[in-house]
Every structure is written in C-alpha cells, then in structure tokens.
N, C-alpha and C positions, 0 to 999 in steps of 0.2 A: 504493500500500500504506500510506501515511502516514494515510488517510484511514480503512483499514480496520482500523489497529493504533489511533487515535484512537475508531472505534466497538468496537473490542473492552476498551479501556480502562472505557470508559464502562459497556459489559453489567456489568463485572467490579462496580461500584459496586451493583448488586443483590444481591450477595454479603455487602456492609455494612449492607443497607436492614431491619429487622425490621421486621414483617407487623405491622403497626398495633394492628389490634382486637386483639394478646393482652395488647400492655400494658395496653386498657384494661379485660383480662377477668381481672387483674393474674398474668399469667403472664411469670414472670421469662426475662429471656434467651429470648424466643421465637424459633421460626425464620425466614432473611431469605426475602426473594422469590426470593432465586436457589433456594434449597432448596426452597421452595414451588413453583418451576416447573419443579425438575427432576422432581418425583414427579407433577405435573400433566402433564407431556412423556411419564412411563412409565405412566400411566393411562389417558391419551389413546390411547396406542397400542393397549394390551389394551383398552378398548371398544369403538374402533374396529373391532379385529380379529374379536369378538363379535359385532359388528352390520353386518360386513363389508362398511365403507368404507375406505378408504383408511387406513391404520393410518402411513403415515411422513407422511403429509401432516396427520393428526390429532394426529400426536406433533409435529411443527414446529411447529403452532398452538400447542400449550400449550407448547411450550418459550420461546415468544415473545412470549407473550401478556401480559406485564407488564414489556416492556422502555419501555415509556412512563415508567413510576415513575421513572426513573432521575432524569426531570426533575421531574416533579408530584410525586414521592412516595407513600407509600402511603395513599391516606385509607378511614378505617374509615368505615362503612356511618353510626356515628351521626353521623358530620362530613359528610356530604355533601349535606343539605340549607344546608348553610351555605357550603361552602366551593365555588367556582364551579372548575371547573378545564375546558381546550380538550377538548374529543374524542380521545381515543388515536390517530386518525386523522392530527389533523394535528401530533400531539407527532413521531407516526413517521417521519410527512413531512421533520421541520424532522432529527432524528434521522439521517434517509439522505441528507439533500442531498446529502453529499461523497462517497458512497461511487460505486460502478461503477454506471453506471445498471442493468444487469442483477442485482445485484447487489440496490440499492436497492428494485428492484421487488417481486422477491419478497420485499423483507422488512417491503417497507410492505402485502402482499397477505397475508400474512400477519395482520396486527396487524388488516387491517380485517375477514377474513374472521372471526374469532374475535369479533371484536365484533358483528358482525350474528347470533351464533349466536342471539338469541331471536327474529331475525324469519322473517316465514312460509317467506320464500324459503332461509331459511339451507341452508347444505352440510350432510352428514349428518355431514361431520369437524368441522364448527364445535362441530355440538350434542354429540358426543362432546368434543370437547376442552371446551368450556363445562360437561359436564357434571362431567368430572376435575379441572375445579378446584375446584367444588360439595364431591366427594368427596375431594378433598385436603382441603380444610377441613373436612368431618367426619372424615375421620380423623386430622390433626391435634389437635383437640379430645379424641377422644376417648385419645391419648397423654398430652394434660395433666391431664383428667381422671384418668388411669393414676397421675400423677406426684403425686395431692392437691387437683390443682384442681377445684373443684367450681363455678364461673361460667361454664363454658364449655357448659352443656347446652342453650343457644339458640344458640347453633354448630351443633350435632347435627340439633338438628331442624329450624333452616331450610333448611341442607344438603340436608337429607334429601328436604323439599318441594321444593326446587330442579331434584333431578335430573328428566329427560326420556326417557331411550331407556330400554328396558324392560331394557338389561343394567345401566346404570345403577344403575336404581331396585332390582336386585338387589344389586346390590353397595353400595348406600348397608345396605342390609338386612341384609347378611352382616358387614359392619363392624358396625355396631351391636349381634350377636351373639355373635363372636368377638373376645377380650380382645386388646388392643396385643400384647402379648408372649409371644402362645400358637406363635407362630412358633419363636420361642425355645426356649419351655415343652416343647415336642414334644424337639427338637433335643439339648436339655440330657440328658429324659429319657432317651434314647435312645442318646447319646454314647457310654457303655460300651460296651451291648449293641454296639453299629455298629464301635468297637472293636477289638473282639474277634472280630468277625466278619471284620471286614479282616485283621489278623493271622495 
C-alpha cells in the first residue's frame, strides 16, 4: 500500500499542474489537468454511452489520460515542436513500476489505449475519450471566452475539427450554440416559479 499511497500522492500533483496553453492565450488562473480530466472522464462517459461503447471503460481512459504530466508536465501545442518529451507510454510505465502488478497493468492499458485513439485500429472508447478531451477544450475556451477572453477562438475551432464520432461532432456543435451559463440562466429563471410550486 506504500506504493499505492506514493502513486496517489503523485495523481494529487495534477491538481497543482495548470493547462498550459491558457496562460499562453493569457487566461489568468486557468484550470489544472486534474479539473480538465475530471470533465474529460464525465464526457467520455456520455459519448460513449451515445455511440454505445463501453461508457466506464471510456470514462477510465479520460480520467487517466494525462497522468503522465505529472512528470513531463503540460506542454502546449506551440512548445512541442521544440521540446522532445518520452511517449506517455513509457512515463506510465516508469509511473507503475511499484504498484501491484494487476494493478499496474491496467493503468499502464489505460494510458496506452487513449493514446492510440487516432490510429486505425483504435477502440471505439479511445476515440470517445480522445474525443472528450477535444471537447473539454472547447468548452473550456468557450467559459473564458464567457469571462472576456477573447484569444481563445482557435481553441474552439481546432477543437471543433478535432472531434470524430458523429455524437461528438454534435456536441462540439451544440456547445458552440448554447452560452456557458445558460444552464444557470434556465435554473435562476425558474427558481421562484419551482419555489412555489414545491411549497
């Protein structure tokens, strides 16, 4: 257990890690990778579910799927023809040596399956979870947009090209039309009325 309270130490460090590109899209206080994977693990699940694969095995992948950082750290898209970093592959590897080999296993099967989601053979859970990170990042963008940022509209639409399953590319679409905080909007409206009605 020393081994496995040593790897949960470490996860917990994605918690501290912010998402790279938004400082440099100068969004103050952006949010870390853990926050990023957690909404990429619950998006995962609903595509999945939509395009009916495996929806817990698609939500593990993205819950997972950037525990590498912990040691590379996050490099944003414009740093990466520059900066050389290992395969998520075998950061994962070096990541689970100590833990239970059953243990270890699937969580280096993890980290690799999500990375092959662009190849032809990928899992239909890779390309969902690949996809839900795609639209985690557009929708992120488009809350900082919300907040006054205006740098972030090549967020949106690389995003947007990025996704692959047809639930996806619906919901990359449906974000793009529906405001951050109409969820709210509804909700707020509505509070009285609901209210009153409860009473």
């Amino acid at each position: 257990m020393h081994a496995v309270a040593k790897f949960a130490y470490e996860a917990g460090q994605l918690q501290r890690l912010p998402r790279s590109g938004w400082l440099l899209a100068g969004v103050k206080n952006p949010e870390s990778v853990a926050e990023h994977s957690f909404r990429v693990g619950v998006l995962a699940y609903v595509i999945a579910t939509l395009e009916g694969a495996n929806a817990d095995r698609a939500a593990a992948l993205g819950l997972f799927h950037d525990m590498p950082e912990t040691r590379i750290g996050d490099v944003p898209s414009v740093g990466k023809p520059y900066v050389r970093t290992p395969p998520a592959q075998d950061v994962a590897h070096d990541q689970v040596a100590e833990l239970p080999p059953v243990l270890a296993e699937h969580i280096a099967a993890l980290i690799d399956e999500h990375e092959r989601a662009k190849e032809p053979t990928a899992t239909p859970e890779a390309r969902c979870s690949r996809d839900a990170d795609k639209i985690d990042c557009l929708l992120a963008a488009r809350e900082y947009q919300a907040q006054g940022n205006q740098q972030v509209q090549p967020f949106v639409d690389s995003m947007s090209a990025a996704v692959v399953t047809e639930t996806g590319k619906r919901l990359a679409v449906a974000a793009q039309e529906i405001p951050p905080g109409e969820w709210w909007a509804n909700f707020a409206a509505n509070f009285a009325k609901n209210s009153e009605a409860a009473r």
